[in-house]
C-alpha positions in Angstrom: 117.8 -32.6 -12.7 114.4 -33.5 -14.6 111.0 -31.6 -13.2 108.3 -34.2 -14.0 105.7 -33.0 -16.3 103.0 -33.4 -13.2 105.2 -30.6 -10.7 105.5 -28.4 -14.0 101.5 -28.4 -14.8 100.8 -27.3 -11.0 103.1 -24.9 -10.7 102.1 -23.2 -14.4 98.6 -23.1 -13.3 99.3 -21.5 -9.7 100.7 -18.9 -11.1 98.1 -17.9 -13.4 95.6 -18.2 -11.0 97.5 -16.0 -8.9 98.7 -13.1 -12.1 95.3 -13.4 -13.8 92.8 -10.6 -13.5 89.6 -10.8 -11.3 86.2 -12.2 -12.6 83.7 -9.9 -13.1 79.9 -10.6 -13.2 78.0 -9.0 -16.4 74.6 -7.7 -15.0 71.8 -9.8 -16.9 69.1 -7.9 -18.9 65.5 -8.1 -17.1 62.2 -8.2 -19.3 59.2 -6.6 -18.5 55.8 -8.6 -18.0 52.9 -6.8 -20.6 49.8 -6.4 -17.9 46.4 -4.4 -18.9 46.0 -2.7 -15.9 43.2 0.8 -15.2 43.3 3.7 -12.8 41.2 2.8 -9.8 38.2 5.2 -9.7 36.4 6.9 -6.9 32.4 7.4 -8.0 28.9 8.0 -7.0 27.6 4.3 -6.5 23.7 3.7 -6.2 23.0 0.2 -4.9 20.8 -2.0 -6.9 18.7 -5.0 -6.1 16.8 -6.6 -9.4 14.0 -8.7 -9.8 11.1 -9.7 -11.3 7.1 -9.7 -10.5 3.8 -9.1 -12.1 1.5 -6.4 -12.3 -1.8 -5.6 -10.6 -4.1 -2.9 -10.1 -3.8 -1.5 -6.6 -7.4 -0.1 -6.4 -10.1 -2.2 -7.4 -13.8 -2.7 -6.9 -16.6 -5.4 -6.9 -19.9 -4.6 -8.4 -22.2 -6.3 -6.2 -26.3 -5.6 -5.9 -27.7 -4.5 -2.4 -31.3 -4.8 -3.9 -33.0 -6.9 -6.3 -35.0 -6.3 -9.5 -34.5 -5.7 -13.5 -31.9 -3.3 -15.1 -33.5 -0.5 -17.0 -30.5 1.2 -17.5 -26.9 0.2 -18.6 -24.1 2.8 -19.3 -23.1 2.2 -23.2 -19.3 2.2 -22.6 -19.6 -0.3 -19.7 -17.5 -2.8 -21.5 -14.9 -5.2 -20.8 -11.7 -2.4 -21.3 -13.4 0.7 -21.1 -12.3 3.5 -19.3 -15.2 5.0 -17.1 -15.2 8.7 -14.9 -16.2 8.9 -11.2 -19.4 9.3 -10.6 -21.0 8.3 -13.7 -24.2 6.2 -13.7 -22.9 2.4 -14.7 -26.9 0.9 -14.2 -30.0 1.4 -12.8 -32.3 -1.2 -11.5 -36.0 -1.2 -11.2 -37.2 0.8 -8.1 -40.9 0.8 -8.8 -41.1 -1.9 -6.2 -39.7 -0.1 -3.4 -40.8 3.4 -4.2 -44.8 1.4 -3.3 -43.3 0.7 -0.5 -42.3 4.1 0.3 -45.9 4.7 -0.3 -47.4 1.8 1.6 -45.0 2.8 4.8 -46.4 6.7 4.5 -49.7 5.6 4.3 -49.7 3.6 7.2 -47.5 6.9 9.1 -51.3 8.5 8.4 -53.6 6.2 9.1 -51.6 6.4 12.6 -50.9 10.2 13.0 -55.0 10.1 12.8 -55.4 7.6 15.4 -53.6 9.6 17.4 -54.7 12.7 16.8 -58.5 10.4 17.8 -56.9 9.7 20.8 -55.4 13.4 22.0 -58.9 14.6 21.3 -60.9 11.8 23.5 -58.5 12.8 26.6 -59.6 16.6 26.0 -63.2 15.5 26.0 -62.9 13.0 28.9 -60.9 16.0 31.0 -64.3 17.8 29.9 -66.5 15.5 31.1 -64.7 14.8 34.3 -64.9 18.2 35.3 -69.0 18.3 34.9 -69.4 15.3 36.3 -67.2 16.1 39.6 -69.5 19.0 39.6 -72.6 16.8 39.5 -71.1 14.7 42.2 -70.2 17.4 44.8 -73.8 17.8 44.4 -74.6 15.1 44.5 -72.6 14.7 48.1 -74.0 17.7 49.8 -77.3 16.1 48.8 -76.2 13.2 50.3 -75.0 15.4 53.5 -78.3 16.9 54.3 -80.6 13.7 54.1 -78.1 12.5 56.5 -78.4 15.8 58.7 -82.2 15.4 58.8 -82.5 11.9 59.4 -80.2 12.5 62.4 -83.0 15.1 63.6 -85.9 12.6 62.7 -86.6 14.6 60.1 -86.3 12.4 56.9 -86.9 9.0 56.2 -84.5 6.0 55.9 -85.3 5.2 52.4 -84.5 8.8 51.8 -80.7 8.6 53.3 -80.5 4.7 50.6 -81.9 6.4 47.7 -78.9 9.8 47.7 -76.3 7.4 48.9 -77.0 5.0 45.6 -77.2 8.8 43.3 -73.8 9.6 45.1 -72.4 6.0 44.5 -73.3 5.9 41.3 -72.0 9.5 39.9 -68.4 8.1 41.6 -68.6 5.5 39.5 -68.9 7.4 36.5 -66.0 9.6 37.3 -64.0 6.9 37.9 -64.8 5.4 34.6 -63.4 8.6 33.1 -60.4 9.1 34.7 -59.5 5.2 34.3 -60.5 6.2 30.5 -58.0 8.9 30.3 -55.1 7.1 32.4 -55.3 4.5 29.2 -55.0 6.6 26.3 -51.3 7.4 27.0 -50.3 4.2 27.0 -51.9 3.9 23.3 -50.6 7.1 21.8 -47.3 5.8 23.2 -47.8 2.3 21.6 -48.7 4.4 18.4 -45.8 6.7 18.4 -43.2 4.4 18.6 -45.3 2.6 15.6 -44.4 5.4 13.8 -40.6 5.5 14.3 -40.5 2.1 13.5 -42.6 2.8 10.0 -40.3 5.7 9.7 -37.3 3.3 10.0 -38.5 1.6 7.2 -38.9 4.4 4.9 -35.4 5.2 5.6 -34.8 1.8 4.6 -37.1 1.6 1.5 -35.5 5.2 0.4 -31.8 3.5 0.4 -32.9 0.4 -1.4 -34.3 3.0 -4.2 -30.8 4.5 -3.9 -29.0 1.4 -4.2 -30.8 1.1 -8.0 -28.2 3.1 -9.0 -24.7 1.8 -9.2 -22.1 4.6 -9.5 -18.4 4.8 -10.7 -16.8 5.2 -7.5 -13.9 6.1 -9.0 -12.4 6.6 -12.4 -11.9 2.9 -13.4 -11.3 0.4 -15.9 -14.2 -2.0 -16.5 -13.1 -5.7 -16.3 -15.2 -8.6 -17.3 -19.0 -7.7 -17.4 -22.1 -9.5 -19.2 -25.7 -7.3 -18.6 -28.2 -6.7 -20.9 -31.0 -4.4 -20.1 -34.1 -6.3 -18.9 -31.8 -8.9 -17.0 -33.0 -9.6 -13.5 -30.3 -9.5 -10.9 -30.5 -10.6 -7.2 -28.9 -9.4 -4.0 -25.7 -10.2 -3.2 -24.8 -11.2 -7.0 -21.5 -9.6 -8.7 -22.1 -7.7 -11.9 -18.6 -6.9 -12.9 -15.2 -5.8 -11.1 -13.5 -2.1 -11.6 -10.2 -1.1 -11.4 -8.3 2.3 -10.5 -5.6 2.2 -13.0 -4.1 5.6 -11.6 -1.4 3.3 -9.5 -0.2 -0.3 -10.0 1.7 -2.7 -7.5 4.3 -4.8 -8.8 5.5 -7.3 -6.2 8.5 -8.0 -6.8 11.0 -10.7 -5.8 14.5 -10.3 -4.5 16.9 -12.2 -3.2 17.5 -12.4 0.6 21.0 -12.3 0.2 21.0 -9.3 -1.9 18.7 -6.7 -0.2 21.3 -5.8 2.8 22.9 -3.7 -0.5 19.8 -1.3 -0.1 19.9 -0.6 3.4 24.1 0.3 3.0 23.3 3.8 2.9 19.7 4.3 4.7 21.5 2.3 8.4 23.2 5.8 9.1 20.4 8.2 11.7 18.5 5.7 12.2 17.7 5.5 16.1 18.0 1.8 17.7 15.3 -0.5 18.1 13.6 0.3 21.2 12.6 3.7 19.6 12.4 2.4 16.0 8.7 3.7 14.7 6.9 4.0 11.6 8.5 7.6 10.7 11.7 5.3 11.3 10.7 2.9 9.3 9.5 4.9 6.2 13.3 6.4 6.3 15.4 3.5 5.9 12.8 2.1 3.5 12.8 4.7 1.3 13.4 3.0 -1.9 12.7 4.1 -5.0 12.1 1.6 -8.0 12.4 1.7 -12.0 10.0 -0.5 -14.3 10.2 -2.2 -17.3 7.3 -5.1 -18.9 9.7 -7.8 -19.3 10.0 -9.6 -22.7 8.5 -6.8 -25.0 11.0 -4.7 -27.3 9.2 -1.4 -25.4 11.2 1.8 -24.1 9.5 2.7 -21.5 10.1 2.7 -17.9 8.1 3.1 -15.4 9.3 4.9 -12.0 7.9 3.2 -9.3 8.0 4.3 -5.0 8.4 1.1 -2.1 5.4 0.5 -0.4 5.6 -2.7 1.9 7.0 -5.4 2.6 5.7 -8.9 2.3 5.2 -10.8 5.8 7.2 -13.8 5.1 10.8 -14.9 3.4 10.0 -18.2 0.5 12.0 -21.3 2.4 12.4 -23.0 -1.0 13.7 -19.8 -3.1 15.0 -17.5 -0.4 12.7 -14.4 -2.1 11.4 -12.0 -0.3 8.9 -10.1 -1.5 8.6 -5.9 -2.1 5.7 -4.3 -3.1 6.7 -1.3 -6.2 3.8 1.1 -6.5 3.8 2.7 -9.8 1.5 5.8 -10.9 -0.1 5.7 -14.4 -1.3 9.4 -14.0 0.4 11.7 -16.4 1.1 14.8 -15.6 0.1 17.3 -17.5 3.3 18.8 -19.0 3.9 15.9 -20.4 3.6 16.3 -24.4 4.3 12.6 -25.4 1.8 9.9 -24.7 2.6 7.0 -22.7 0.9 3.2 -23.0 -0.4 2.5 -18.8 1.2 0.2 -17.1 -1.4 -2.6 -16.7 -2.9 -5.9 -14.8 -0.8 -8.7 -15.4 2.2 -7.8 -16.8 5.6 -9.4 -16.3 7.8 -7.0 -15.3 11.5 -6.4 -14.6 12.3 -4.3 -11.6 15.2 -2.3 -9.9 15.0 -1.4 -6.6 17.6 1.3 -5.6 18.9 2.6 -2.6 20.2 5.9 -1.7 23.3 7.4 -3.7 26.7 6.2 -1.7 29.0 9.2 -2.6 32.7 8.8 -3.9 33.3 5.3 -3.4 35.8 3.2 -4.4 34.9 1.1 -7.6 36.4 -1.7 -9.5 35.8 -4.8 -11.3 34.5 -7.6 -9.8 36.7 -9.6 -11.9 39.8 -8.6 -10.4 39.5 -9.8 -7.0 41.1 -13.1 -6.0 40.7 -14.3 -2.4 39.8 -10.6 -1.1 43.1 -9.7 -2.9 44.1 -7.8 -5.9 47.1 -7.1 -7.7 48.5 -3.6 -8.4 51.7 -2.1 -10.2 53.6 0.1 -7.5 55.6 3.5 -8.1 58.8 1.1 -9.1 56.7 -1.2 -12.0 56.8 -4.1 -10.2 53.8 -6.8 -9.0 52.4 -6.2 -5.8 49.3 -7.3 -3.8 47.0 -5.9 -1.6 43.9 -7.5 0.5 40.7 -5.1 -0.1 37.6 -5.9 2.2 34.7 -5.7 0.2 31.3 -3.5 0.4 29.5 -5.0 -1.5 29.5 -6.7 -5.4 27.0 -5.3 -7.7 26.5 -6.5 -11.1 29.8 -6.4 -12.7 31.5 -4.2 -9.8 32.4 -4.3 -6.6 32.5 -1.3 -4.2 35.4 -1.7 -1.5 35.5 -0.7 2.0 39.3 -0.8 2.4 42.8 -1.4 1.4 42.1 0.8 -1.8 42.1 4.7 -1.7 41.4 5.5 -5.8 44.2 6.3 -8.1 46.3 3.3 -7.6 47.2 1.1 -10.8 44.9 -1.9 -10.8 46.2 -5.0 -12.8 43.3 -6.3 -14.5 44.5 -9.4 -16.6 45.0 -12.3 -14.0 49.0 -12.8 -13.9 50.2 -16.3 -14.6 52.3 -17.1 -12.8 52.1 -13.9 -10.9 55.6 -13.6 -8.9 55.3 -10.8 -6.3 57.8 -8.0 -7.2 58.4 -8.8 -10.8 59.0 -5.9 -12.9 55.7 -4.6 -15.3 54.9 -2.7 -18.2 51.7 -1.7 -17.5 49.2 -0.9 -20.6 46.0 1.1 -19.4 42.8 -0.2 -20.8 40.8 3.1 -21.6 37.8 0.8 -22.4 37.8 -1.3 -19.3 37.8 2.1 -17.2 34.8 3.2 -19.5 32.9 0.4 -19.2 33.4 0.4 -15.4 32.7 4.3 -15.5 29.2 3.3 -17.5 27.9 0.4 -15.6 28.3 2.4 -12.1 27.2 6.1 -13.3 23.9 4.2 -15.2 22.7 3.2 -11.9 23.6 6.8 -10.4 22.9 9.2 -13.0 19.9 7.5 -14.7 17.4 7.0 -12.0 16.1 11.0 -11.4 13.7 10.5 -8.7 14.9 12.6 -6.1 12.4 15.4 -5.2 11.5 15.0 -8.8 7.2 13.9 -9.7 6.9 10.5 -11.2 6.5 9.9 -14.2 7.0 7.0 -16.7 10.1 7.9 -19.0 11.6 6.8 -22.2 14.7 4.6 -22.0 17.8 5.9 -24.0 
């Protein structure tokens, strides 16, 4: 019998499929994805709002005369610049004018005090003469009496009783005319006395004006604008020159509305609710403290600055609000090194700061991709994690949660990142250090904490 070629093939191949050994599957080498990653830190963070404002003198004062008349005196450094004490004599303005007033006024005083004294003296003579002439006219009444007595017993004549009754009329009269003599002199002294207050006022009056010739320093101030000359005659009311108290400067400075709510992450804790919010409350959670620089200028120095108020109103175009930075130019006395004052007009770049947040968790802003960022797990592999931001500050972002500091942070942005996929991670020493720098120069740098203020040198 012949097996077709067909039957044979099958049957050859059943039965090495059935006597052949099993397949096995060779395990396929995996490669590693190269990532930069960093250690996720845990540091002091200070929040930081920056902006920019100009300069002015917080103090200042206006020159203006209260009296009229020539200068005869000028101080010799009262220049445009100069730096004057309190209390010095700035000018003097003629008071020869006023002082013969003084003189006129106390002349009249006298002329009055002698009228009166006229006057006090007539009532003692009148009370005088009213007491003789009452005498005269009780005599003059009993007279008067006894005519009447005798005529009543036919003894005396008619034209006897006419002629004492006239006598008595007419000494009535003149008591009268005394006594209505004396009841007007009080009125007069009166009249004349408050003359004298009056004239007194004046003096009073006259006796500032003289005082008002002299201008004073009222404080130690810088002299602004000022064109006097000795001999120049000035009117009331008319500004001589300005002053200003360069021992503290405002700086109001703008910030960004969106940004401030970084300052107030620290100061919201103790801070009773609204119904018993006061000003002690309010000085609390506003207790900002500033540093300044003059913008533009290649200068080192900073000046440390205190909040003092906020502006009433929030720019609709630019969303600004404004703070108001008060920096002292006083320096104390231990200090050995010289600084240039802070002064009118210049452009200045501010940070505000807030209080110190203690061991928070930092890291880049960079990193974070739709509130999610990737890390390298115990096993090297991709994974992902969603963080809920703090808030972003400069380069940095400080995170609420989802991050508790150690963990390995991947830095580079994976493409294609693929969740699980095995990583050799490669710590960047200089990302973590720049991190490390940018957050501890806002913490470290700013010493203002129970410390006096004082403008420093920049590093």
């Amino acid at each position: 019998m012949v097996v077709p070629p067909i039957v044979l093939a099958i049957v050859v191949y059943a039965w090495l499929v059935k006597h052949s050994p099993p397949l096995q599957k060779q395990a396929e080498n995996e490669s590693a994805r190269i990532l930069e990653t960093m250690v996720v830190p845990r540091l002091d963070v200070r929040p930081k709002v920056s902006g920019f404002g100009t300069a002015k003198f917080a103090r200042s004062w206006r020159a203006v005369t209260q009296v009229e008349g020539r200068i005869n005196k000028i101080h010799p450094e009262l220049r445009p610049g100069a730096m004057i004490q309190a209390g010095e004599l700035l000018l003097e303005i003629d008071d020869s004018d006023y002082r013969s007033r003084v003189a006129e006024l106390n002349a009249t005083i006298d002329q009055q005090d002698a009228e009166i004294q006229r006057l006090e003296q007539s009532i003692q003579n009148n009370q005088k003469s009213l007491s003789i002439e009452n005498e005269a006219l009780a005599i003059l009444q009993r007279e008067y009496e006894r005519e009447q007595t005798l005529h009543s017993q036919q003894a005396g004549s008619g034209a006897s009783i006419d002629s004492k009754r006239r006598e008595w009329l007419s000494q009535q009269k003149v008591v009268q005319d005394l006594i209505n003599n004396t009841a007007l002199v009080a009125p007069q002294i009166k009249a004349l006395q408050a003359a004298k207050r009056q004239l007194a006022v004046q003096i009073e009056q006259a006796q500032r004006d003289i005082e008002r010739t002299k201008i004073t320093a009222p404080f130690r101030m810088r002299v602004g604008e000022v064109q006097l000359e000795v001999g120049q005659f000035v009117g009331v009311g008319e500004t001589l020159f300005m002053g200003y108290s360069d021992a503290e400067v405002e700086v109001e400075v703008q910030l960004p509305l969106l940004d401030i709510h970084r300052l107030f992450v620290s100061q919201s804790e103790g801070v009773p609710s609204q119904p018993e919010f006061d000003s002690e409350d309010f000085q609390q959670v506003f207790s900002f403290d500033a540093l300044v620089k003059v913008a533009g200028v290649e200068s080192p120095v900073l000046y440390p600055g205190r909040f003092l108020r906020v502006r009433e109103i929030v720019d609709s175009q630019t969303k600004m609000v404004g703070f108001v930075v008060g920096v002292e130019n006083v320096l104390p006395p231990d200090q050995e090194v010289p600084t240039p004052p802070l002064l009118e007009g210049a452009f200045c770049d501010v940070d505000v700061f807030g209080k110190t947040l203690a061991d928070q968790v930092v890291i880049p802003r960079s990193v974070i991709r739709n509130d999610s960022v990737y890390l390298v797990d115990e096993q090297n592999r991709l994974a992902m994690r969603t963080v809920k931001v703090r808030f972003t500050q400069d380069d940095y972002a400080v995170i609420a949660s989802g991050l508790e500091g150690g963990e390995t942070l991947v830095i580079a942005n994976p493409s294609p990142a693929i969740i699980g996929m095995l990583v050799d991670p490669i710590e960047s020493l200089e990302r973590t250090e720049s991190l490390v720098h940018s957050v501890t120069s806002d913490a470290q740098s700013k010493r203002f904490n129970g410390e006096s203020m004082r403008p420093q040198t920049s590093p």
